[in-house]
KEZA-830963 format. One record per residue (C-alpha): residue number from 1; residue in three letters; x, y, z. Coordinates in steps of 0.001 Angstrom, whole numbers, plus 500000, padded with zeros to 6 digits. Layout:
BEGIN
SITE  nr rest     px     py     pz
SITE NUM  ala      X      Y      Z
...
REM end
This chain:
BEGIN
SITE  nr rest     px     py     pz
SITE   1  unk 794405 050453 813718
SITE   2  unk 795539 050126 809966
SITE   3  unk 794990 053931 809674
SITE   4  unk 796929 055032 812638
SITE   5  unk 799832 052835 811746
SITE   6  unk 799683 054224 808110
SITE   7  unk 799776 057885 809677
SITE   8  unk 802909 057038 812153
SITE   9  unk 804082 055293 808991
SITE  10  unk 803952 058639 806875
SITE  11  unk 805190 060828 809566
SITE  12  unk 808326 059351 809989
SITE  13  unk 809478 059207 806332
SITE  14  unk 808109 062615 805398
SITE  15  unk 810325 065293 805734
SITE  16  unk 810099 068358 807968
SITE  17  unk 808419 071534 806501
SITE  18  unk 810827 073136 804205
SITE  19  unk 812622 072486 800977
SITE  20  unk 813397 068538 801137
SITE  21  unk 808954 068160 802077
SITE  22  unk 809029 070951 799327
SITE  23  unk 811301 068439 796728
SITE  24  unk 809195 065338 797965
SITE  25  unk 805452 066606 797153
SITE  26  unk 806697 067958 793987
SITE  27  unk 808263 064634 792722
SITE  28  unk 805514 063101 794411
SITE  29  unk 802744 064588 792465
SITE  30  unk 804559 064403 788991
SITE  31  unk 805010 060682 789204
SITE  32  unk 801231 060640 790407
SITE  33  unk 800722 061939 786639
SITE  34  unk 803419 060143 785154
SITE  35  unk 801860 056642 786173
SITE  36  unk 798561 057304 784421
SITE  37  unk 799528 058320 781381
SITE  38  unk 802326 055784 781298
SITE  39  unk 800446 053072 781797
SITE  40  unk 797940 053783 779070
SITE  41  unk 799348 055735 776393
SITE  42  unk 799772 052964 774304
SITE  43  unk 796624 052609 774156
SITE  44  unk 795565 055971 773559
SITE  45  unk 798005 056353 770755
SITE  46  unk 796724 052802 769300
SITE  47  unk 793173 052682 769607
SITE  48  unk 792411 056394 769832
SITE  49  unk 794972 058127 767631
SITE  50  unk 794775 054879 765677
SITE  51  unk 798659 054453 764842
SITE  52  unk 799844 050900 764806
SITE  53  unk 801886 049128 767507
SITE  54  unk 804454 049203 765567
SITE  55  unk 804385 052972 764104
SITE  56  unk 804488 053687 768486
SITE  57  unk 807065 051487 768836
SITE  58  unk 809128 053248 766264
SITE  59  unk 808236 056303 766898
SITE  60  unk 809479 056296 770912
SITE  61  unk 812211 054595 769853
SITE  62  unk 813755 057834 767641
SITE  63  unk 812457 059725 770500
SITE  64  unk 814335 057915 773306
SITE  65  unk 817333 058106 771173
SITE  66  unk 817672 061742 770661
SITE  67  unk 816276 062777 774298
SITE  68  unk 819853 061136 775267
SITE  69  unk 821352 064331 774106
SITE  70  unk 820060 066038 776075
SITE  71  unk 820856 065088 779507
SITE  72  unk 824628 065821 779834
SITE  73  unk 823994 069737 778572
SITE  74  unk 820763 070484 780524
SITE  75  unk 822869 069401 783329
SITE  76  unk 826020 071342 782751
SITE  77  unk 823345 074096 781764
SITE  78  unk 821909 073565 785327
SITE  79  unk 825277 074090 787162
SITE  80  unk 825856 076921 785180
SITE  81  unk 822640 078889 785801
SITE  82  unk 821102 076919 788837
SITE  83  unk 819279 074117 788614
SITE  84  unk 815804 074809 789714
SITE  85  unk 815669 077271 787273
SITE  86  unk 816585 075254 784364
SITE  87  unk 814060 072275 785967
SITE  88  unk 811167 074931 786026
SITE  89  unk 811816 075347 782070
SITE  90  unk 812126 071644 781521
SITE  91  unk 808518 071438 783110
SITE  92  unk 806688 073877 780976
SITE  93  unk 808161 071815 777713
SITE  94  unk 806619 068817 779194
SITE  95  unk 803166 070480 780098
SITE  96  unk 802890 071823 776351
SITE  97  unk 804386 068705 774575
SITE  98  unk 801478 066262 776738
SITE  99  unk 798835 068664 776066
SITE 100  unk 799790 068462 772139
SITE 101  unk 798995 064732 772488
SITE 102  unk 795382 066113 772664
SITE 103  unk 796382 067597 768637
SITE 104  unk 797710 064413 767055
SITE 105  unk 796313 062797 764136
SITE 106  unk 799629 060840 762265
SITE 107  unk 803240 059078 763084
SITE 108  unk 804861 062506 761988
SITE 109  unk 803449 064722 764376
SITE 110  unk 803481 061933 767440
SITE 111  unk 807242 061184 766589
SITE 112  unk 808524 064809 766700
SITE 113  unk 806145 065710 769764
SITE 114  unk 807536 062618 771428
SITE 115  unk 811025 063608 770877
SITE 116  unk 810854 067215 772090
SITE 117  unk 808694 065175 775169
SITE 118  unk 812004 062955 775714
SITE 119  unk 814441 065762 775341
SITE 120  unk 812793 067755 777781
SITE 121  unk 812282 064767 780295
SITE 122  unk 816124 064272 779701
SITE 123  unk 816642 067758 781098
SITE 124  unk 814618 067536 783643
SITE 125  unk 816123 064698 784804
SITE 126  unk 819185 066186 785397
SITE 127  unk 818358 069721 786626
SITE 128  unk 815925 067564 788959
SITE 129  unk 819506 065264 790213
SITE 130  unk 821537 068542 790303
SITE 131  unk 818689 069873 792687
SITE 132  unk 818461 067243 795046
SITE 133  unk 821919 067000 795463
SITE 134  unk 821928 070889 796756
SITE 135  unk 818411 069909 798826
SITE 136  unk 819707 066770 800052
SITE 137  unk 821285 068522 803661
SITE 138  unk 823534 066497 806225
SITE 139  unk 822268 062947 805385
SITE 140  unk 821882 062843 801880
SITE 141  unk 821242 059268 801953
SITE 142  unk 818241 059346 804523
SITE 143  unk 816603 062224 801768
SITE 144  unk 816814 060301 798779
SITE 145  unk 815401 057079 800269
SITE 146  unk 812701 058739 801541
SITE 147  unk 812408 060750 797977
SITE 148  unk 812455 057678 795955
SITE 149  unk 809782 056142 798632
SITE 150  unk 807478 059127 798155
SITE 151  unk 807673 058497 793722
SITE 152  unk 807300 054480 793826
SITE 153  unk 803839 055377 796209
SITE 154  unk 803039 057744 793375
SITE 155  unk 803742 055975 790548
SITE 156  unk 801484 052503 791959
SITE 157  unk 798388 055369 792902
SITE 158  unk 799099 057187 789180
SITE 159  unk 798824 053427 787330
SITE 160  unk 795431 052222 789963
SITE 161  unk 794032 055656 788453
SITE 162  unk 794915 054747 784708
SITE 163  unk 792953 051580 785503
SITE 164  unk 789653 053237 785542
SITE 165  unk 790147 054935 782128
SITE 166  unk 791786 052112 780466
SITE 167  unk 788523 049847 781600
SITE 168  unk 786326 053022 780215
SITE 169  unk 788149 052964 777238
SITE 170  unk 786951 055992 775773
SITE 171  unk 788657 058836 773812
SITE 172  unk 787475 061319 776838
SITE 173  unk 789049 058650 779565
SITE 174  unk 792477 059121 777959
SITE 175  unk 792215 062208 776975
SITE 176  unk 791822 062971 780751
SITE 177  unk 794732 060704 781637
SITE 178  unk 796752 063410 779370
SITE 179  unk 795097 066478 781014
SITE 180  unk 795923 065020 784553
SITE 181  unk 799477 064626 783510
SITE 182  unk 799943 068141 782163
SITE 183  unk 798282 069690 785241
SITE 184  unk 800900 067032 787442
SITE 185  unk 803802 069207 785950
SITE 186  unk 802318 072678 786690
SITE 187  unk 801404 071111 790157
SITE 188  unk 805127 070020 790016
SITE 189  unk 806757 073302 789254
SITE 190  unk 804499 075291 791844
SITE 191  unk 805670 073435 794620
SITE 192  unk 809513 073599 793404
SITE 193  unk 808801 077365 793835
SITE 194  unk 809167 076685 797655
SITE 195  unk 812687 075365 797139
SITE 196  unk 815517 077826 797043
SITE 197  unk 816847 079076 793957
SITE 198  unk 820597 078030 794974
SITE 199  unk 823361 080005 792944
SITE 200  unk 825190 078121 790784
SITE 201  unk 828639 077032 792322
SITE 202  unk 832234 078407 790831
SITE 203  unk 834023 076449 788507
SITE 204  unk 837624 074763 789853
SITE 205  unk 839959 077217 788033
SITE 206  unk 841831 074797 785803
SITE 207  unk 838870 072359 785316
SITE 208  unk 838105 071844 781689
SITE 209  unk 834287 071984 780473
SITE 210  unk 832159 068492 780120
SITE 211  unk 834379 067101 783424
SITE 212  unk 831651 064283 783682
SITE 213  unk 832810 062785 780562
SITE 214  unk 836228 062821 781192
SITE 215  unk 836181 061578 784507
SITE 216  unk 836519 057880 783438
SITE 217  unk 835653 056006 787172
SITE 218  unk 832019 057748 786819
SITE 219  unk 831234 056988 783449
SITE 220  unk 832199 053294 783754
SITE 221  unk 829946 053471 786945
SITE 222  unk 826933 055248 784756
SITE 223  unk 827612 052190 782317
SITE 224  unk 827921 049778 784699
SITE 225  unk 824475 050891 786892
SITE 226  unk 822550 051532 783395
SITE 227  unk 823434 048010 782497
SITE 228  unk 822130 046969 785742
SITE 229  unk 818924 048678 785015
SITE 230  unk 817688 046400 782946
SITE 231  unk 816394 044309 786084
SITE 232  unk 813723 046787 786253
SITE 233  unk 812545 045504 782960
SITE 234  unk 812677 042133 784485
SITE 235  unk 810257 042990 786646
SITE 236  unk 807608 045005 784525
SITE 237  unk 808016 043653 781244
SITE 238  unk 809872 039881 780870
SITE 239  unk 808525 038376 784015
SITE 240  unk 804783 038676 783047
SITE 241  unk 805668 037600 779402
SITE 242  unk 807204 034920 781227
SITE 243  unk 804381 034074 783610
SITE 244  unk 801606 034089 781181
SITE 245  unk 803113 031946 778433
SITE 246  unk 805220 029509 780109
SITE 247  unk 803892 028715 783460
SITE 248  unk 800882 027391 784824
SITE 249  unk 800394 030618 787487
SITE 250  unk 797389 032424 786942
SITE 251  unk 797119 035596 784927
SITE 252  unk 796549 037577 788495
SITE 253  unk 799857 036329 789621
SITE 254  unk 801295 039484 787593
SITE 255  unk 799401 041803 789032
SITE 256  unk 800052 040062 792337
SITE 257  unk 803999 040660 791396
SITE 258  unk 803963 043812 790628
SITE 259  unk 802184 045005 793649
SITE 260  unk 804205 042631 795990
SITE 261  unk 807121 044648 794195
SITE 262  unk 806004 048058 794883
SITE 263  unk 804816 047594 798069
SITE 264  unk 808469 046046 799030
SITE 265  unk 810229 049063 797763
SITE 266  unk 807817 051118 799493
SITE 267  unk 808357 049877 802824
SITE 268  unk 812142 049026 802726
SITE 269  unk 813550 051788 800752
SITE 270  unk 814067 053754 803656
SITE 271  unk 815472 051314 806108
SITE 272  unk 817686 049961 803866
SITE 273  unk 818775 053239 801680
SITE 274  unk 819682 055437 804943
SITE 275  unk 822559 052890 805279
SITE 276  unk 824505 053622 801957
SITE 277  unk 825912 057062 802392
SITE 278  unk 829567 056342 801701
SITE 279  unk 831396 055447 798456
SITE 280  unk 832217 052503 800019
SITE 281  unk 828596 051149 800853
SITE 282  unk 827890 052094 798063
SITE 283  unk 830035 049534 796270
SITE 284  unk 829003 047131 798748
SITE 285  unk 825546 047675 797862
SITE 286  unk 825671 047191 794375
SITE 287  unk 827659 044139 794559
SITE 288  unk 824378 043177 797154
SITE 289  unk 822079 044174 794560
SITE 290  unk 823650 041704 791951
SITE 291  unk 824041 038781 794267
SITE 292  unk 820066 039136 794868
SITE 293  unk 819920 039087 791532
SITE 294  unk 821444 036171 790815
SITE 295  unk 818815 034159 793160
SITE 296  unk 815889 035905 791842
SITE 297  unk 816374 035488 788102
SITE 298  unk 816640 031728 787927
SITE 299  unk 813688 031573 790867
SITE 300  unk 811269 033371 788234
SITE 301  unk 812536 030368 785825
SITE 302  unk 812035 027690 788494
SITE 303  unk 808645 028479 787965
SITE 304  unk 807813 027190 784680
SITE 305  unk 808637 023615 785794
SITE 306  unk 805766 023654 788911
SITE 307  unk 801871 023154 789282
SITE 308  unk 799859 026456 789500
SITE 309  unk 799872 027112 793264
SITE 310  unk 803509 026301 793815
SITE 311  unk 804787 028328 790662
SITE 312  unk 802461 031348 792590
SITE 313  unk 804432 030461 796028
SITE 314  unk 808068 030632 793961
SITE 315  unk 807128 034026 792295
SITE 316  unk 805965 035847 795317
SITE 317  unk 809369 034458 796686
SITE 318  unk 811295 035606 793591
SITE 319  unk 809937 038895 793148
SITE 320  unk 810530 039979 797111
SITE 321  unk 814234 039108 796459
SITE 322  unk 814189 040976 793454
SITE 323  unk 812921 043746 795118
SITE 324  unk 815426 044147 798022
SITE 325  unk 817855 043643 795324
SITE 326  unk 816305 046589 793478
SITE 327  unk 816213 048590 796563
SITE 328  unk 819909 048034 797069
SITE 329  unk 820761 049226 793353
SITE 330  unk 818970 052412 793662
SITE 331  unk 820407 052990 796991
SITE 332  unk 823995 052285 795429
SITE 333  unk 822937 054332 792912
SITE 334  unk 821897 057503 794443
SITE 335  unk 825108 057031 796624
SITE 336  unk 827817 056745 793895
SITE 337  unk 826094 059039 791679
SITE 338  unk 826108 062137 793692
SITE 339  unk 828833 061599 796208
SITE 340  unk 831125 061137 792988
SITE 341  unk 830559 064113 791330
SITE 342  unk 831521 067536 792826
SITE 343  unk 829133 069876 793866
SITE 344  unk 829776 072432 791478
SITE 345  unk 829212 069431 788449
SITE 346  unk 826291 067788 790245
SITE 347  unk 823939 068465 787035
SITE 348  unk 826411 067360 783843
SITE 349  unk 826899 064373 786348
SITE 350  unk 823553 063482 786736
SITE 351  unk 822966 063663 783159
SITE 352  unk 825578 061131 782531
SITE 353  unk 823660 058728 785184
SITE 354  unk 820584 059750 783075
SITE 355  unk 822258 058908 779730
SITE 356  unk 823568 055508 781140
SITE 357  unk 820062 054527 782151
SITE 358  unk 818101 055448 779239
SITE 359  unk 820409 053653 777376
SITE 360  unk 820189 050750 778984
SITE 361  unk 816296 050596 779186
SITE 362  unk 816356 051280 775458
SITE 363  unk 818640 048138 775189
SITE 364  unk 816486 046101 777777
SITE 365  unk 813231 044745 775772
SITE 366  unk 815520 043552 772676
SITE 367  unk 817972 042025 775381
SITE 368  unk 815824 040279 778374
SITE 369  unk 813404 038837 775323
SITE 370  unk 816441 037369 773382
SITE 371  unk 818280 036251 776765
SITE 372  unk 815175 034796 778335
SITE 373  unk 812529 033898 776218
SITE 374  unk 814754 032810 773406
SITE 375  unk 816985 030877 775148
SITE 376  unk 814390 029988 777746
SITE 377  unk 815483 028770 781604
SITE 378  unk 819389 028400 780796
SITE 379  unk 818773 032248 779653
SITE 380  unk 817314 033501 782871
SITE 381  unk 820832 031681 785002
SITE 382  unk 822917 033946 782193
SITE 383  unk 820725 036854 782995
SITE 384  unk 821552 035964 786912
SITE 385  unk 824964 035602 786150
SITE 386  unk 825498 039177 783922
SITE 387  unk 824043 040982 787265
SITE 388  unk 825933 039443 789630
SITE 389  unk 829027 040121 787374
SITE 390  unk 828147 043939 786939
SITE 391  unk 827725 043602 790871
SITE 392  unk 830488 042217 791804
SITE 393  unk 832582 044971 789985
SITE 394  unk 831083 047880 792192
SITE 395  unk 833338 047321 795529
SITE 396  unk 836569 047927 793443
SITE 397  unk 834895 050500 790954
SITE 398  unk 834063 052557 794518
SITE 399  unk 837503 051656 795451
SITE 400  unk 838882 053252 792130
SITE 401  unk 836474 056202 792198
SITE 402  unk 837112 057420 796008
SITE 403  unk 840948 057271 794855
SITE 404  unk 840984 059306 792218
SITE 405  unk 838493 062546 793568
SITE 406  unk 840364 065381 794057
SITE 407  unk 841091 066622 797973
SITE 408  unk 839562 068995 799426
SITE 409  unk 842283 071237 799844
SITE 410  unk 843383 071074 796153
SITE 411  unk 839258 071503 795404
SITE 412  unk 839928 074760 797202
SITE 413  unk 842610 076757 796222
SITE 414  unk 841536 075678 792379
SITE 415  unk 838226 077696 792881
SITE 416  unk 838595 081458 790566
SITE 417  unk 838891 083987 793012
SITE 418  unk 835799 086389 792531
SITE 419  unk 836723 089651 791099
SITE 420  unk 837098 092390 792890
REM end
């Protein structure tokens, strides 16, 4: 019965045959690889490479910083010579810099393979964004839902793989991991082959290069959602600080959280995402996802002050509402982020998104540690309080935006006129 269910399950969020099935499997099977090196490359690097926590920590942290170059050019790259063909580059980077994992012996060499790593992930990033917007057909919405559906189911069967090698804990197990990764991209890039090569689009005559930065309504918004993205940091990385060390829940409960949180976004990211597909949902929705928030963050607080079974019953209860409230962000996300930015601009705008968000998870572990742990319970109500704020700013950010795009008659008659 389970099995049949699953199936009618999977056939109604997958797809038909063609490009958007095409876009799915590929993202599908590079977050498959993403989640099990992810999830133990610290490891690797630490106990197999034999750098230091702290050397890694360092070392990713120069990384992340210069990969944020590189998001806003790939993209304007990508809308100048198409996007899947500036995404197919992106990949092979990313297959040779994993595979050079395999070669690394000192900080040096990990730091400046890590770095060309994160500048090509920046890339493809936004050649990916610029892509789906042209794959995306009449209901956008419905297509990314189901997208980001397709890479959360990846990403929880990528880290249940990484399990097994992290529990061998031998050089071969992670080297493996890395070798499953790398082969993830190729798999990646041979399925994108089955999704049109779309043209690039023409240029509005008078429109000055680098219009993503200049258009001041969208860059707020990528500030405003990457700034909002530290809630999924909340999730992965404070609450099971939080749960281990100051409440009496036991240690399973975070692996009981972050399933319960996966399998939420799983199942709901569809019904709920197919009903943003308007600038103004989409401000609705990110107010939503800051209101949810602001009930979930002081929840996961409540339960440091309970007995072990009642602290359990509090977190299942706070990361569900956390969830939705995640599912709403992305969904306001995807929304605003493409139905801003012109069509001809989709991949310079997508890079911006990326830049916002990479900046703020860069920002998140020094922030959510500080906010929560240092101040403790009165932290996690400020942490409430900073989402719903950001939230409550999206309705009349949306209002703002939708003002100030250009119509489509002027959009138009500013296109260059092919010569003749």
């Amino acid at each position: 019965m389970s099995e049949r269910l699953l199936a009618q399950w999977m056939s109604r969020i997958m797809p038909e045959p063609g490009p958007q099935r095409a876009m799915v499997l590929s993202s599908f099977v590079n977050r498959v690889g993403n989640g099990l090196f992810n999830t133990a490359s610290v490891l690797y690097f630490t106990r197999v490479v034999g750098l230091t926590p702290g050397q890694v920590g360092i070392g990713l942290t120069i990384a992340g910083v210069v990969g944020l170059l590189a998001g806003v050019p790939a993209g304007e790259l990508a809308d100048r010579r198409g996007p899947r063909a500036v995404l197919l580059v992106a990949l092979v980077v990313q297959t040779a810099t994993m595979l050079a994992f395999l070669l690394v012996h000192g900080w040096g060499a990990f730091t400046a393979i890590a770095t060309l790593d994160l500048l090509a992930l920046s890339a493809t990033n936004a050649a990916r964004g610029a892509l789906v917007a042209r794959v995306g057909g009449e209901r956008p919405a419905v297509f990314r839902a189901k997208l980001r559906t397709f890479v959360n189911v990846g990403v929880v069967l990528g880290t249940v793989g990484a399990a097994f090698a992290v529990q061998i804990d031998t050089r071969a197990a992670y080297a493996a991991l890395i070798v499953l990764n790398a082969a993830s991209y190729v798999g990646c890039g041979l399925l994108l082959l089955r999704v049109p090569a779309f043209p690039a689009r023409p240029r509005p005559r008078l429109e000055r290069r680098w219009a993503a930065l200049r258009d001041r309504p969208f860059a707020l918004f990528a500030a405003l959602d990457g700034a909002m993205g530290l809630q999924y940091q909340v999730a992965s990385l404070l609450l099971p600080i939080w749960i281990t060390l100051h409440t009496q829940a036991p240690r399973w409960t975070v692996a009981l959280c972050y399933a319960l949180n996966s399998a939420f976004c799983v199942l709901f990211q569809v019904r709920i995402g197919s009903r943003v597909e308007t600038t103004e949902q989409g401000g609705r929705a990110f107010r939503q996802a800051g209101l949810l928030f602001l009930v979930s963050c002081p929840l996961m607080a409540l339960a440091a002050d309970l007995p072990a079974g009642a602290a359990v019953a509090v977190l299942v209860l706070a990361i569900g509402v956390h969830a939705v409230g995640e599912i709403w962000q992305s969904s306001a996300g995807f929304t605003l982020g493409f139905g801003l930015a012109p069509d001809h601009a989709q991949g310079q705008y997508q890079g911006l998104m990326g830049l916002g968000f990479d900046a703020g998870q860069a920002l998140a572990p020094a922030v959510l540690t500080t906010a929560c742990l240092g101040i403790g319970r009165g932290g996690w109500l400020l942490l409430g309080l900073f989402f719903a704020g950001l939230g409550l700013a999206g309705p009349p950010l949306a209002a703002w935006a939708g003002r100030t795009r250009p119509t489509a008659a002027t959009t138009m008659t500013s296109y260059r006129r092919p010569r003749s």
